[in-house]
C-alpha positions in Angstrom: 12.5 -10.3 8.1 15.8 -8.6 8.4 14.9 -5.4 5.7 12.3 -3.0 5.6 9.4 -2.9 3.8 8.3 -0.4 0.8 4.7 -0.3 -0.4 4.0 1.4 -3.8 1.0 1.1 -5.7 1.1 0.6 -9.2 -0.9 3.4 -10.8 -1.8 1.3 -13.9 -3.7 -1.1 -12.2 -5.2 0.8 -9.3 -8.9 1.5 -9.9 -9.7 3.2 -6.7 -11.5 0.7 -4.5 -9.7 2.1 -1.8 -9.7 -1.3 0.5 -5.7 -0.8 1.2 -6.7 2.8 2.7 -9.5 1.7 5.0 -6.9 -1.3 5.9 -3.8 0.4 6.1 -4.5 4.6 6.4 -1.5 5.1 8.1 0.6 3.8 4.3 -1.9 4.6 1.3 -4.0 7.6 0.6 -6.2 8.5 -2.1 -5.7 11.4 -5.1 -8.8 13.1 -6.0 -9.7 10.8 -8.3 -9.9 8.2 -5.5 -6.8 6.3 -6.7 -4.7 5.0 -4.1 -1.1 5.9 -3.6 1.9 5.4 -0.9 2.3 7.9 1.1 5.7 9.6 1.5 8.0 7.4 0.1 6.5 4.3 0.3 8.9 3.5 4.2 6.4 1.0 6.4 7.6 1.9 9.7 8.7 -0.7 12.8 5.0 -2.5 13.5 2.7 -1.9 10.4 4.4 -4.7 8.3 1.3 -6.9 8.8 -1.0 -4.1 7.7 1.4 -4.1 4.0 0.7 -7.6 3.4 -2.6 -7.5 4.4 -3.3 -4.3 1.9 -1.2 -6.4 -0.6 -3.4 -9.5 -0.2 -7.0 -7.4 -0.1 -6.0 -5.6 -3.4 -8.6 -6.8 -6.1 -6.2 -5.3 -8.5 -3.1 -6.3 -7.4 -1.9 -3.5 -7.6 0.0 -3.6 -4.8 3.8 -4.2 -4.4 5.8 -4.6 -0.7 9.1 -4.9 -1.6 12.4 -5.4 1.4 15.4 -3.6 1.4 
């Protein structure tokens, strides 16, 4: 993979089982309501791309996009 990665969770389809955050804490936190979101801008940095694809695949939701720029 030449790009980098972006997370972003879809906030539609999110309903808060958290599984990306206990996979991945260092790209998804939780609101107060428990709902997952990226954190910052959604950037994976150099060495956490498995962890995005393995949040992405563990979503029962799917409410999980990786996208490369």
């Amino acid at each position: 993979m030449s790009g980098k990665l972006k997370v972003r969770v879809d906030q539609e389809r999110c309903q808060g089982h958290a599984r990306c955050k206990s996979l991945a804490a260092e790209l998804f936190d939780l609101d107060e309501f428990g709902n997952a979101h990226e954190i910052g801008d959604g950037a994976v940095p150099a060495g956490l791309e498995d962890k995005a694809w393995l949040a992405k695949a563990n979503c029962p939701e799917i409410a999980i996009n990786v996208t490369e720029e």
